[in-house]
Backbone as JSON, one array per atom type, in Angstrom:
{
  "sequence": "XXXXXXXXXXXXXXXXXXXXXXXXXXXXXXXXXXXXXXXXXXXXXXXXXXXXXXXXXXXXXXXXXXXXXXXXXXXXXXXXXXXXXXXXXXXXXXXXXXXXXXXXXXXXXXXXXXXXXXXXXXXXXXXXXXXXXXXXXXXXXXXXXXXXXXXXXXXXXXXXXXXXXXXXXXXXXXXXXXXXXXXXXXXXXXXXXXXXXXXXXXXXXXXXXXXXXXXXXXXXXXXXXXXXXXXXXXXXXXXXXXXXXXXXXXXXXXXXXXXXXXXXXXXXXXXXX",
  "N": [[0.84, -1.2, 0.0], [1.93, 1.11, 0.3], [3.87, 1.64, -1.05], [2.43, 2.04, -3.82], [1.1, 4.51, -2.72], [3.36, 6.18, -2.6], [4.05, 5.64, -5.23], [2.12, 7.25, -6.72], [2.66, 9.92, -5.73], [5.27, 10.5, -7.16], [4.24, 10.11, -9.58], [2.53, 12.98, -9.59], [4.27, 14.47, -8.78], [6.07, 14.78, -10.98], [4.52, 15.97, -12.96], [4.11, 18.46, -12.25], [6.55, 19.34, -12.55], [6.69, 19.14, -14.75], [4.77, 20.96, -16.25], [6.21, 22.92, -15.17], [8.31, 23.61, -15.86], [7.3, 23.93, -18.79], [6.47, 26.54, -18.58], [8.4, 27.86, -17.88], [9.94, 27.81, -19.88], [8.23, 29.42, -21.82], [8.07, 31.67, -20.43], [10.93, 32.21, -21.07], [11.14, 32.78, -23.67], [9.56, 35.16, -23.76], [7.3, 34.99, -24.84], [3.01, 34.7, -23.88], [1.69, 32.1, -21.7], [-0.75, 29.9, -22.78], [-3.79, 30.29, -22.58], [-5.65, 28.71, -19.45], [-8.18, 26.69, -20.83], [-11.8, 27.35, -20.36], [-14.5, 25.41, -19.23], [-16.37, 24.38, -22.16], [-19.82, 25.78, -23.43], [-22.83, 23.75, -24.44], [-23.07, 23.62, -28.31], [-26.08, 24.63, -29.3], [-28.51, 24.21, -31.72], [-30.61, 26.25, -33.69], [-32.22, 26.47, -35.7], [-36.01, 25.37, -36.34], [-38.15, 22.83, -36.56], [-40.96, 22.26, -38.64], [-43.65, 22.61, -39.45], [-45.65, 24.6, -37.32], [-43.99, 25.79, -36.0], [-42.26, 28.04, -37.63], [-41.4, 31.65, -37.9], [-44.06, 34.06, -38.23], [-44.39, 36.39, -40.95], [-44.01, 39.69, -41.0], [-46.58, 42.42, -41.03], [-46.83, 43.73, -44.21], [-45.86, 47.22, -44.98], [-47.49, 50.42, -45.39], [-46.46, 51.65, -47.25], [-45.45, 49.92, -48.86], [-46.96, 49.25, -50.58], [-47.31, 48.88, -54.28], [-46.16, 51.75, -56.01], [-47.51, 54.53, -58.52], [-46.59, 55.95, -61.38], [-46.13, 59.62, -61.12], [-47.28, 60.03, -58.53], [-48.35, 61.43, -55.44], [-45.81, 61.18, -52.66], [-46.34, 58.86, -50.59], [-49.17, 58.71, -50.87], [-51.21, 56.13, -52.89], [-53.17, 55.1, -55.08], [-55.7, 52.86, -54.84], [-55.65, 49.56, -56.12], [-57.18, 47.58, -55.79], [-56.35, 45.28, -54.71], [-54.64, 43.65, -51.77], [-52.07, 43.23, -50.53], [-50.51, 42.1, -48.8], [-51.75, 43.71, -46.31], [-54.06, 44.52, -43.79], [-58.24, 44.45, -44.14], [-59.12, 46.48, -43.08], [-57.71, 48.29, -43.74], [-57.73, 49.66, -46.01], [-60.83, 50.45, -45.63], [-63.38, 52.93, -46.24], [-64.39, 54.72, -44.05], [-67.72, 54.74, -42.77], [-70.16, 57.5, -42.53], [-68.66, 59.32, -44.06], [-68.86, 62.19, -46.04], [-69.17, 63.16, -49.93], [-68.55, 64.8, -53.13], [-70.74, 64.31, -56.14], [-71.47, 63.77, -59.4], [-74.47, 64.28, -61.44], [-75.11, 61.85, -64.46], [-77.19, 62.8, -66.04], [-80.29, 63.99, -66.48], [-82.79, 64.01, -64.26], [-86.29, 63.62, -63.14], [-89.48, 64.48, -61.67], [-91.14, 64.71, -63.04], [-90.99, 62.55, -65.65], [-89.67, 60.32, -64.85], [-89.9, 57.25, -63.64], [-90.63, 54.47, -60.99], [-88.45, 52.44, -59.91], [-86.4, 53.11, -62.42], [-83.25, 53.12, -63.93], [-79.79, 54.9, -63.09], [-76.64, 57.29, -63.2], [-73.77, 58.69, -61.75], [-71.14, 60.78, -60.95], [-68.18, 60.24, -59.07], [-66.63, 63.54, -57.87], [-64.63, 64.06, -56.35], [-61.46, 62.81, -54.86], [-61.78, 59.64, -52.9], [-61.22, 59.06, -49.37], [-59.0, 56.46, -48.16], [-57.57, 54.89, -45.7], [-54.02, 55.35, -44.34], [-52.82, 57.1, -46.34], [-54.51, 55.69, -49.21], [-56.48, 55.53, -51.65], [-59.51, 56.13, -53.77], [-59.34, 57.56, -56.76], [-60.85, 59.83, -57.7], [-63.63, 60.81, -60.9], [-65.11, 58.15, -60.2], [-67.48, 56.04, -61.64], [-71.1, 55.95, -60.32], [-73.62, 53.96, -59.78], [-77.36, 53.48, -59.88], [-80.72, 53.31, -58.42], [-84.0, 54.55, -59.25], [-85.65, 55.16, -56.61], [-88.77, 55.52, -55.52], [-91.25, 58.14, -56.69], [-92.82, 60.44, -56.75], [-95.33, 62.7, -57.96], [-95.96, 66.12, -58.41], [-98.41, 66.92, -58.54], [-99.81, 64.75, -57.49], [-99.54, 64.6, -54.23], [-99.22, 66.99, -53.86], [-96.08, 68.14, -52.87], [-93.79, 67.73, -54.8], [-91.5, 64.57, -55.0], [-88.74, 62.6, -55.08], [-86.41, 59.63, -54.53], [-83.6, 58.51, -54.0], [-81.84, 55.56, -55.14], [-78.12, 54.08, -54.42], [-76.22, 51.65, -55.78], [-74.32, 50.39, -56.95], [-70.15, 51.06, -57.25], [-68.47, 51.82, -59.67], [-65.05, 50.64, -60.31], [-61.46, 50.99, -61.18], [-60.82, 48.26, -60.64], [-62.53, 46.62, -60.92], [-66.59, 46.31, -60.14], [-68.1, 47.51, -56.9], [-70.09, 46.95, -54.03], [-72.07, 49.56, -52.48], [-73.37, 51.48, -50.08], [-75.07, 54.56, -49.81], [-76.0, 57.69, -49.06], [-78.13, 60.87, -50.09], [-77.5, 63.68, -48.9], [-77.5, 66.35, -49.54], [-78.38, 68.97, -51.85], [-76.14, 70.98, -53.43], [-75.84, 74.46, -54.2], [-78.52, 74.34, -55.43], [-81.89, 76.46, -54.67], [-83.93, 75.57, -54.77], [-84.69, 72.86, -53.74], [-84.57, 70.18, -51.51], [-83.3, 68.22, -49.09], [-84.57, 66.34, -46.71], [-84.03, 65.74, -43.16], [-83.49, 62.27, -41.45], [-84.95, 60.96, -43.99], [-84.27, 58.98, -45.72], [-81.99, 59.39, -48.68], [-84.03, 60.67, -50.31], [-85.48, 63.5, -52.18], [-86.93, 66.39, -52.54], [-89.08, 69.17, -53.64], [-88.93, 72.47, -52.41], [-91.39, 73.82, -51.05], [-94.71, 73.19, -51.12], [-97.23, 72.96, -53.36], [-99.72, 73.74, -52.48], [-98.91, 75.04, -50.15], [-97.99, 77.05, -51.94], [-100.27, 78.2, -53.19], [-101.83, 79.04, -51.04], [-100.4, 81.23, -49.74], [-100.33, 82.73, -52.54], [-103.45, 83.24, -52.65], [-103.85, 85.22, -50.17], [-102.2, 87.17, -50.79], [-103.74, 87.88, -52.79], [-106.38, 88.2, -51.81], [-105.6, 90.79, -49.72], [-104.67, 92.61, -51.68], [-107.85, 92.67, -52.96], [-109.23, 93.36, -51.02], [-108.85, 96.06, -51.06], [-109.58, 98.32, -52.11], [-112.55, 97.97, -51.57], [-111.87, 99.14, -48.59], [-111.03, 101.41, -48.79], [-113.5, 103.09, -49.81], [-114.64, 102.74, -47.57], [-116.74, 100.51, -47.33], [-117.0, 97.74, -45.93], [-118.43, 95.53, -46.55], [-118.34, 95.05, -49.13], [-115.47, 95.31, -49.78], [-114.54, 93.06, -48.02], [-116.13, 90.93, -49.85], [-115.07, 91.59, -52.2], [-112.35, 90.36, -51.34], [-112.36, 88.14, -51.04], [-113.19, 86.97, -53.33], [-111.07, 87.36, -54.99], [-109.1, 85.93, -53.53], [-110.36, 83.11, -53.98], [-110.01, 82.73, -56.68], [-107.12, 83.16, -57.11], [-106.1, 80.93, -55.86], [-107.16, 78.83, -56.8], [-106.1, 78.67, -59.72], [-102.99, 78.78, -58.92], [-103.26, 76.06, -57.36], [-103.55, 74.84, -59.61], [-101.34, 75.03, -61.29], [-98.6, 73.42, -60.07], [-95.83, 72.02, -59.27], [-92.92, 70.64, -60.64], [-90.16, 68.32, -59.46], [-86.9, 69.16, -60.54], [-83.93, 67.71, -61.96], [-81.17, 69.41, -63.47], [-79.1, 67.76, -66.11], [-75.37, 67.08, -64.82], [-75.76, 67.73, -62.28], [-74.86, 68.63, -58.9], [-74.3, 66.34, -56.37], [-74.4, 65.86, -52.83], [-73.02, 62.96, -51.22], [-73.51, 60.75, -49.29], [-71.53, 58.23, -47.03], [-73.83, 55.36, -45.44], [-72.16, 53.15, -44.53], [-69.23, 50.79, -44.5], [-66.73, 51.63, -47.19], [-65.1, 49.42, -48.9], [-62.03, 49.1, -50.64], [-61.57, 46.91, -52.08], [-60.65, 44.02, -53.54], [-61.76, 40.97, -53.67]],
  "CA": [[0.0, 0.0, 0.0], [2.48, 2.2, 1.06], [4.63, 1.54, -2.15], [1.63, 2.42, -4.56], [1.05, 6.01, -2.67], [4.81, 6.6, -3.27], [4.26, 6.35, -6.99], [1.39, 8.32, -6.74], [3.14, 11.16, -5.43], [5.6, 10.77, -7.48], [3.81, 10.51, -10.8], [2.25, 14.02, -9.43], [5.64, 15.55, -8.7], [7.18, 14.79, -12.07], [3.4, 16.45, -13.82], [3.88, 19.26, -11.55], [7.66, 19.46, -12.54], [6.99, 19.29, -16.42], [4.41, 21.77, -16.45], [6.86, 24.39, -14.52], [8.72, 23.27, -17.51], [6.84, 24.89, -19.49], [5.92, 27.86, -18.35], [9.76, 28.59, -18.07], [10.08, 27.9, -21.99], [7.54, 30.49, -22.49], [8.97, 32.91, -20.02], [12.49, 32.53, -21.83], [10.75, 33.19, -25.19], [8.88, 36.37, -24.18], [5.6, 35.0, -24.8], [2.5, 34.74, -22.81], [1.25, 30.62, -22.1], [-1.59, 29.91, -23.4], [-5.16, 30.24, -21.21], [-6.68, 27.21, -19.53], [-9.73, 26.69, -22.03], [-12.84, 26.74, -19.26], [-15.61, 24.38, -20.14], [-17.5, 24.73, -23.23], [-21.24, 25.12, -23.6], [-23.12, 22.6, -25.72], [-23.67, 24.46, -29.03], [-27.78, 24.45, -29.31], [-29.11, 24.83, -33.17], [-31.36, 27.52, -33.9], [-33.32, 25.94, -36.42], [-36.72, 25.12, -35.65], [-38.63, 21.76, -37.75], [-41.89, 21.91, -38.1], [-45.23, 24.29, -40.11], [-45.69, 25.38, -36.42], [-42.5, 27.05, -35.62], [-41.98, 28.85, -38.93], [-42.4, 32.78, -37.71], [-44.63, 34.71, -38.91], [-43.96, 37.61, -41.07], [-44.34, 40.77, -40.36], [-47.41, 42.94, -41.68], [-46.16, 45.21, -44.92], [-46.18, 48.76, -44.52], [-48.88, 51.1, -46.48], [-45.34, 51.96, -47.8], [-45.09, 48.57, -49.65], [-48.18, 49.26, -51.79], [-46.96, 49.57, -55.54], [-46.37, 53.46, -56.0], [-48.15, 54.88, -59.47], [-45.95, 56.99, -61.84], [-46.39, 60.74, -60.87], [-48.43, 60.05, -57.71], [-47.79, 61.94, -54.39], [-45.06, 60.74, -51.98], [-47.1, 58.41, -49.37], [-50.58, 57.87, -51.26], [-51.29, 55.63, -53.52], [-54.34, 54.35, -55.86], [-56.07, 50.92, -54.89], [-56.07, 48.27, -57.13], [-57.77, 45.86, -55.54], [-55.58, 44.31, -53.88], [-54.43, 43.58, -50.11], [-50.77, 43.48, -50.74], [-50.43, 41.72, -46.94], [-52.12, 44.6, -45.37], [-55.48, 44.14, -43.45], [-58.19, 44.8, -45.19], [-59.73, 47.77, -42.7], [-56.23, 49.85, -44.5], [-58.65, 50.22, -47.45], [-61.89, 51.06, -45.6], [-63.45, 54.12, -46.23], [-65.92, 55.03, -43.13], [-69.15, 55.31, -42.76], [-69.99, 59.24, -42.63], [-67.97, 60.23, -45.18], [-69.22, 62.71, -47.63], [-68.55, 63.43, -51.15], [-69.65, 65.32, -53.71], [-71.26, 63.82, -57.75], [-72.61, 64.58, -60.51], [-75.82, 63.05, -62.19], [-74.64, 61.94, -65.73], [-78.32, 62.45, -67.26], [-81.43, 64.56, -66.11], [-83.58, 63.38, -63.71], [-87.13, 64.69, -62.59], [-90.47, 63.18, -60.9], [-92.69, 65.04, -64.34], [-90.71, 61.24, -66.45], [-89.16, 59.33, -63.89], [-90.54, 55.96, -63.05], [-89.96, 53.46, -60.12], [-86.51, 51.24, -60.43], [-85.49, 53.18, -63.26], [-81.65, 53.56, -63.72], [-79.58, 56.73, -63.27], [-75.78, 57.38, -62.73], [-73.68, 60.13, -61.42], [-69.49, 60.1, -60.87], [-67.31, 60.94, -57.98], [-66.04, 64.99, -58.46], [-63.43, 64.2, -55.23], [-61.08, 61.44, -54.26], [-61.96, 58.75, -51.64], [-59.72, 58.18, -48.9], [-58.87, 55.19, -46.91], [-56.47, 54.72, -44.88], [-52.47, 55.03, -44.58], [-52.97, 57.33, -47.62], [-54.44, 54.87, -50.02], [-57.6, 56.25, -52.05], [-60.05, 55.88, -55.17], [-59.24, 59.03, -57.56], [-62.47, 61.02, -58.8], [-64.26, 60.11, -61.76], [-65.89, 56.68, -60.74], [-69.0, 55.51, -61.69], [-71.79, 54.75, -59.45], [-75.07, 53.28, -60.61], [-78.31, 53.35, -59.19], [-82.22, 53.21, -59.09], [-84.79, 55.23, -58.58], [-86.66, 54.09, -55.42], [-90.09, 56.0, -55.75], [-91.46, 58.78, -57.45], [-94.08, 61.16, -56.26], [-95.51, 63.81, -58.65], [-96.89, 67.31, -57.26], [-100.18, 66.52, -58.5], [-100.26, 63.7, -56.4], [-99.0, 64.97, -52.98], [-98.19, 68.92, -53.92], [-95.47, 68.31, -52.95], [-92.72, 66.56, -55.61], [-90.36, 63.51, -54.46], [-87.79, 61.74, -55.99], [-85.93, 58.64, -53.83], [-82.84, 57.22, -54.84], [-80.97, 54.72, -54.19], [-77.01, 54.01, -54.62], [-76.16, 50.48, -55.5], [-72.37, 49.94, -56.74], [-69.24, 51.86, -57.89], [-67.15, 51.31, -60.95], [-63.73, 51.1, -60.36], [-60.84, 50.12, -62.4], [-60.36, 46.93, -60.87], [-64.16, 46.07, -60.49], [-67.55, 46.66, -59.37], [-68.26, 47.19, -55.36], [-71.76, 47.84, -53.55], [-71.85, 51.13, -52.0], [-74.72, 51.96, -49.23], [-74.78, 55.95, -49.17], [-77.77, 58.18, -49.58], [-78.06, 61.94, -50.93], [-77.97, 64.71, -47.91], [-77.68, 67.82, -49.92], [-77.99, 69.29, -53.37], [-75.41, 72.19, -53.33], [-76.29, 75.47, -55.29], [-79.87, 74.66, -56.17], [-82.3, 76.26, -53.34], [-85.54, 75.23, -54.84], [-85.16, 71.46, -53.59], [-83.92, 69.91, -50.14], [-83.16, 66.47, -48.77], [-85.21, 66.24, -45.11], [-82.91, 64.65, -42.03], [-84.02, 61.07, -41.42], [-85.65, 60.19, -44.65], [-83.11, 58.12, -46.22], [-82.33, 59.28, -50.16], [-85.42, 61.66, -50.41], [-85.28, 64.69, -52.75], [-88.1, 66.88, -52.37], [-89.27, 70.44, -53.61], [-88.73, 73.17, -50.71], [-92.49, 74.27, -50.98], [-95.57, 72.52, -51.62], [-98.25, 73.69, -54.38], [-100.78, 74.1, -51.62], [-98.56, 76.16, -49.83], [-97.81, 78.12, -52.51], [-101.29, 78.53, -53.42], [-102.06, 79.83, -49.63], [-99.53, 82.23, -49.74], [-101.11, 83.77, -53.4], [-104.62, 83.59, -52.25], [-103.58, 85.57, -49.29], [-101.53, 88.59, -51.12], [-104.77, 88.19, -53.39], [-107.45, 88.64, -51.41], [-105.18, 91.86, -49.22], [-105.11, 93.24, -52.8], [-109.11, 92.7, -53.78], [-110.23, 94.05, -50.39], [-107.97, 97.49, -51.25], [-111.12, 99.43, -53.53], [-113.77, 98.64, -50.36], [-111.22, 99.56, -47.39], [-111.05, 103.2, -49.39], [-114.41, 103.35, -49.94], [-115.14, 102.27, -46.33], [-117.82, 99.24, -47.41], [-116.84, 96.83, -44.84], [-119.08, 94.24, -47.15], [-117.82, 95.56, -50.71], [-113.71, 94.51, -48.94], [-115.15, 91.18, -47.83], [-116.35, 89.81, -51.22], [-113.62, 91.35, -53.36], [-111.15, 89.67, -50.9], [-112.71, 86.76, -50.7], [-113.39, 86.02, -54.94], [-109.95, 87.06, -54.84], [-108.59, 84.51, -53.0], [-110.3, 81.94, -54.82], [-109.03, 83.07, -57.98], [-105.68, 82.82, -57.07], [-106.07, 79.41, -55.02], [-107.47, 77.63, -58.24], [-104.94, 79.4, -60.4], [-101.81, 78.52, -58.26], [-103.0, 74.69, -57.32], [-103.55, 73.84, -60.67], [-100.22, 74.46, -61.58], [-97.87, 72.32, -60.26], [-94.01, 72.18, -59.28], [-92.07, 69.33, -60.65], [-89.24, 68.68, -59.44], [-86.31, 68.95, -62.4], [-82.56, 67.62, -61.38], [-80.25, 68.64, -64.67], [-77.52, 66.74, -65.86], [-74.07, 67.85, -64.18], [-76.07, 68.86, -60.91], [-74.18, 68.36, -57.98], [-75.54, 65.94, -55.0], [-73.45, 65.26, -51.74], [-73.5, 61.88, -50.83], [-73.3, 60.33, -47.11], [-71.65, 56.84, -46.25], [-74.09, 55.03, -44.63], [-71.28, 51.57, -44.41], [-68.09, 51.49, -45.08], [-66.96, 50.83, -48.37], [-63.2, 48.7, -48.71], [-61.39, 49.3, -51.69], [-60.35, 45.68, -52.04], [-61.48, 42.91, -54.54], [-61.68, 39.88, -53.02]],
  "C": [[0.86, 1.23, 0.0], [3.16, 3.03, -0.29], [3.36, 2.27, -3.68], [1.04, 4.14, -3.99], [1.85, 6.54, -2.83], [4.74, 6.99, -4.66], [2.99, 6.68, -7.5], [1.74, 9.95, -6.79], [3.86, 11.44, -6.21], [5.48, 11.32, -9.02], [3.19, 12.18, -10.81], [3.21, 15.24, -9.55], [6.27, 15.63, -10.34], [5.67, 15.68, -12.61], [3.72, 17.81, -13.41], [5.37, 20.04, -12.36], [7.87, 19.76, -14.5], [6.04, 20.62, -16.7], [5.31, 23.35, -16.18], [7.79, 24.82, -15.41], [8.76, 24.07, -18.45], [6.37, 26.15, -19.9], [7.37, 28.99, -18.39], [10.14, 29.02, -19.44], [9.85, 29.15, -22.44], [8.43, 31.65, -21.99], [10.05, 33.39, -20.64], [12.25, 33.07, -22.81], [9.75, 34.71, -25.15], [7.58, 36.33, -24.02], [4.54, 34.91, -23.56], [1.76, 32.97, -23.06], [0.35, 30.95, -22.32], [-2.78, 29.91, -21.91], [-5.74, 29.05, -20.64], [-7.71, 27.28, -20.28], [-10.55, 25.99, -20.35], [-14.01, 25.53, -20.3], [-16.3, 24.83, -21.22], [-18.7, 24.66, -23.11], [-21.59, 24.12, -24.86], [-23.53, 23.94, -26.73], [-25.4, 23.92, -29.28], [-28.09, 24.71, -30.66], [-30.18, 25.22, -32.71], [-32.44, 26.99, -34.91], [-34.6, 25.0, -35.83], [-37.79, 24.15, -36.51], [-39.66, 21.93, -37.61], [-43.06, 22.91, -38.69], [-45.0, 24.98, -38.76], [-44.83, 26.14, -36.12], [-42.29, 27.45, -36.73], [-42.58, 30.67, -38.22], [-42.5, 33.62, -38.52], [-44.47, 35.61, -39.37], [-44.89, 38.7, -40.81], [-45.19, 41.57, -41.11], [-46.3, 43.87, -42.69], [-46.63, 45.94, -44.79], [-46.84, 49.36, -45.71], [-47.45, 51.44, -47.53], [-45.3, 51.5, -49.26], [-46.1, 48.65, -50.96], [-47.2, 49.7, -53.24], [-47.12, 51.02, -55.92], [-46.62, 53.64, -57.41], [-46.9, 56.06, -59.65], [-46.28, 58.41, -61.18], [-47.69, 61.13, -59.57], [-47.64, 61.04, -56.37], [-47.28, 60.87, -53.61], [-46.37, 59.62, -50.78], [-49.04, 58.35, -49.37], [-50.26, 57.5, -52.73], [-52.95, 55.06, -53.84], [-54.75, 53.11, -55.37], [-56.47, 51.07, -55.77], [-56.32, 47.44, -57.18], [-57.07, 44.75, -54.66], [-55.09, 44.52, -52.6], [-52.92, 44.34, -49.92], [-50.12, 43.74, -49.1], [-50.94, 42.48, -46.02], [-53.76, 44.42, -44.72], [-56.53, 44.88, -44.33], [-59.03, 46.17, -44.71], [-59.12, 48.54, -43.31], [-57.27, 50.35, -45.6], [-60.41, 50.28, -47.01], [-61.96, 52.85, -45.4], [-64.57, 54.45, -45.43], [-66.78, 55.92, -43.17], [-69.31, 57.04, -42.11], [-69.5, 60.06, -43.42], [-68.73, 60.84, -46.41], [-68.57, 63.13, -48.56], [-69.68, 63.9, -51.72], [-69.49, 64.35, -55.39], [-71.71, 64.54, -58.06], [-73.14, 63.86, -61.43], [-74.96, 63.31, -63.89], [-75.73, 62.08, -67.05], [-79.32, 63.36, -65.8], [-82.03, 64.16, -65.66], [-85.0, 64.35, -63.0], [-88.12, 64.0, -62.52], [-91.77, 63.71, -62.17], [-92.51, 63.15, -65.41], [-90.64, 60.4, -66.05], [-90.0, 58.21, -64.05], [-90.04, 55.47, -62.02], [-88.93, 52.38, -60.82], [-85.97, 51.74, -61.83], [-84.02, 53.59, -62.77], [-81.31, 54.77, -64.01], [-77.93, 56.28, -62.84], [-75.01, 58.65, -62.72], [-72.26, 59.64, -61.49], [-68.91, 61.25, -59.86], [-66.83, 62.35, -58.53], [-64.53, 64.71, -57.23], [-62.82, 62.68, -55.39], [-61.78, 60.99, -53.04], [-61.37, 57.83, -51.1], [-60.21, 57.22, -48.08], [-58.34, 55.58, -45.96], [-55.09, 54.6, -45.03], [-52.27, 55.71, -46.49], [-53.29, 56.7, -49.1], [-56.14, 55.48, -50.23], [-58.6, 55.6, -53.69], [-59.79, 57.09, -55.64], [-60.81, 59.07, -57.71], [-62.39, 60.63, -60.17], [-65.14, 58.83, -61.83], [-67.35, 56.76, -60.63], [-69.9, 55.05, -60.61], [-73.11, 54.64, -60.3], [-75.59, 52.98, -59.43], [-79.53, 53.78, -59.48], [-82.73, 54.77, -58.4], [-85.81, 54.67, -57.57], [-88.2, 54.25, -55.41], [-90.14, 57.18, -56.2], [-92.5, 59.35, -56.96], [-94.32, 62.6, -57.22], [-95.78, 64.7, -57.52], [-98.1, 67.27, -57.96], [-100.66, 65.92, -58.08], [-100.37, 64.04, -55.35], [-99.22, 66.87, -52.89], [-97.22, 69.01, -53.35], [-94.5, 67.07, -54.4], [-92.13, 65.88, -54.91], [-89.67, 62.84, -54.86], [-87.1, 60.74, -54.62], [-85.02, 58.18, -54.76], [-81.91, 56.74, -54.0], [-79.42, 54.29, -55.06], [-76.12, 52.3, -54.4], [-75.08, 49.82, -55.99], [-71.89, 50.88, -57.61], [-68.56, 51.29, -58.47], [-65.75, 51.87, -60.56], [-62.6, 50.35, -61.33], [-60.33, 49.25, -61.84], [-61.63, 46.22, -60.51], [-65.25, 46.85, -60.01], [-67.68, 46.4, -57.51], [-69.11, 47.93, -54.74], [-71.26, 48.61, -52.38], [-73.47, 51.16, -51.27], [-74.08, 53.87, -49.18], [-75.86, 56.65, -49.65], [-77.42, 60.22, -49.81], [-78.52, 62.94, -49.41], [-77.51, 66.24, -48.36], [-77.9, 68.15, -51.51], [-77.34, 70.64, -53.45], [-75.71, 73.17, -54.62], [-77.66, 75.3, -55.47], [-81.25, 74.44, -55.16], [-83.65, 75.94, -53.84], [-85.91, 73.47, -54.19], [-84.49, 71.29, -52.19], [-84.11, 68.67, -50.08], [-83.3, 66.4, -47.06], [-84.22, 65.72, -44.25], [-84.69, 63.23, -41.86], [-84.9, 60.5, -42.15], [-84.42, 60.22, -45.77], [-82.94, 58.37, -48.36], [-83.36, 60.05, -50.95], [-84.71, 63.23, -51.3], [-86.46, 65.4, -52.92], [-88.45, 68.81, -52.86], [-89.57, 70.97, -52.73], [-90.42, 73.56, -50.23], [-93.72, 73.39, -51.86], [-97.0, 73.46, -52.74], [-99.56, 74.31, -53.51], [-100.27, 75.26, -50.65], [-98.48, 77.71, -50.73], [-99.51, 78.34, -53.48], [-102.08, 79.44, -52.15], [-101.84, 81.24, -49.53], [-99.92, 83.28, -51.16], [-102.42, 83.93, -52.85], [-104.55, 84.11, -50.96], [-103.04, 86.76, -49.9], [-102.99, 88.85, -52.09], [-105.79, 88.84, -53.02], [-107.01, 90.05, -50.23], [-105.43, 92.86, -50.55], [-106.62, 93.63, -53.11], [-109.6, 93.34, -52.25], [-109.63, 95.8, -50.5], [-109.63, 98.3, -51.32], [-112.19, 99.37, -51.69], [-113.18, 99.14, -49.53], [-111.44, 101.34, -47.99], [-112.32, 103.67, -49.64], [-115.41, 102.8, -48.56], [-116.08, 101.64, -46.29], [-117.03, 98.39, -46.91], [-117.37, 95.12, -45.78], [-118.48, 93.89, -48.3], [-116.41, 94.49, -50.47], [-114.18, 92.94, -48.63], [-115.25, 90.27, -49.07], [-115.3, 90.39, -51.92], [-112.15, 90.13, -53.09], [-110.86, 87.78, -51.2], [-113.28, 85.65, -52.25], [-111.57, 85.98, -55.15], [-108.89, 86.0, -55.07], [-108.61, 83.45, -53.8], [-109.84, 81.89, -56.36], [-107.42, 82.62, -58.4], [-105.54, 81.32, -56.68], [-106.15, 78.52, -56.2], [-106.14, 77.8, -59.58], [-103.61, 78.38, -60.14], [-101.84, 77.07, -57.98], [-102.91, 74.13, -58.34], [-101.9, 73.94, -61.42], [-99.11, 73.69, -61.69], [-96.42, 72.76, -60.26], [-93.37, 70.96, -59.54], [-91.03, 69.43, -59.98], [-88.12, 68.02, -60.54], [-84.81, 69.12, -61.4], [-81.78, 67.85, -63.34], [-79.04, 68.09, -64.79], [-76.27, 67.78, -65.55], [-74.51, 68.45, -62.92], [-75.47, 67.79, -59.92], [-75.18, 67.62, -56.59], [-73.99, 65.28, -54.33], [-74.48, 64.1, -51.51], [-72.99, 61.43, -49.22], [-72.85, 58.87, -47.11], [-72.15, 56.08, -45.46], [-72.95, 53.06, -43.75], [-70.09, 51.94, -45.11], [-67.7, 50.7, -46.53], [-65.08, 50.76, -48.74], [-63.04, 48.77, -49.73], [-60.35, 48.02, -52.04], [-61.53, 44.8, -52.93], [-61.3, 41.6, -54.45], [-62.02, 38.75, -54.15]]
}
């Protein structure tokens, strides 16, 4: 036993004795020994097998959209397409107005129910992340009802707005007509959906003559102080004018190139699925 810890020790002493060895070598030569190397980690691959681990890329930026010759820096035209971006980037929300213009004459003296009519954007319509429809497109749509002023005394027209032409397709459009700019003989009521209506009714405006009429026809007795005389002039008057004025009649007359703001009631995505 004793003999086997002997050449233990000694195999230690001579390891001990060669290394010091070496360190002298170096010393003599200038250099510096080399570093103990500490443990290594295990190298781990990075690659990951499998559909599930594949990650996902990253949304493209409104950036990424194909830019149009001579377009402004940071908008661009849709063309229908996504081009990885969701597809709210190309809604255009509800509320938004714009203004058209009817491409043909419309009026409740010809009109019929469900006939066709179309008008075309005068503005662009934006989206989102600067991405838009230019001005000029087509929309198409009916007429919903029709009310003469011989029917009602008053006129009515209804229309309705049922898709836009664009140049990479057709796409239905909800939006309804809340003004006609420049032309004060007509109006579009709040909460009747699409309604075009003359501002004054034939009965009104029959009221309103048989009323300056019969102030006129009682003139002659008021000056001649007959109290009875003023009474009946006022009062044939009146009816004079009343029959006069109802039988005429107000159509109402939209011509072509007249301007109508329109209202988004939904939004309408500039994408062609």
């Amino acid at each position: 036993m004793g003999e086997v810890r002997r050449k233990t020790w000694l195999g230690a002493g001579l390891a001990l004795a060669g290394l010091l060895a070496v360190n002298a070598c170096w010393a003599q030569e200038g250099a510096t020994p080399p570093p103990q190397q500490n443990e290594q980690r295990p190298i781990v691959s990075q690659d990951r097998i499998g559909g599930d681990q594949t990650p996902t890329p990253a949304p493209v930026p409104a950036s990424s959209v194909p830019a149009v010759p001579g377009e402004e820096p940071n908008r661009r035209a849709a063309d229908g397409q996504r081009h990885g971006l969701p597809v709210e980037t190309y809604g255009i929300a509800p509320g938004t107005k714009f203004l058209v213009a009817l491409d043909e004459s419309l009026g409740t003296k010809d009109a019929q129910d469900r006939s066709a009519f179309r008008v075309r954007t005068l503005e662009p319509l934006e989206a989102g992340s600067g991405i838009y429809l230019p001005s000029g497109a087509e929309i198409q749509g009916h007429i919903g009802h029709v009310e003469s002023a011989g029917t009602t005394g008053r006129a009515k027209l209804w229309l309705t707005f049922d898709e836009i032409q664009t140049k990479f397709g057709r796409l239905p459009i909800v939006a309804e007509v809340v003004a006609v700019p420049g032309d004060h003989t007509v109006r579009c009521p709040a909460k009747q959906e699409g309604l075009i209506e003359t501002r004054s009714s034939t009965q009104q405006d029959a009221a309103e003559a048989a009323a300056q009429a019969a102030a006129l026809g009682a003139v002659k007795g008021v000056k001649d102080k007959n109290a009875k005389e003023a009474a009946e002039a006022a009062a044939m008057a009146a009816l004079l004018a009343y029959i006069a004025e109802s039988g005429r009649g107000h159509e109402l007359q939209l011509a072509k190139g007249t301007k109508l703001e329109l209202e988004l009631e939904r939004p309408l995505y500039l994408v062609k699925e």
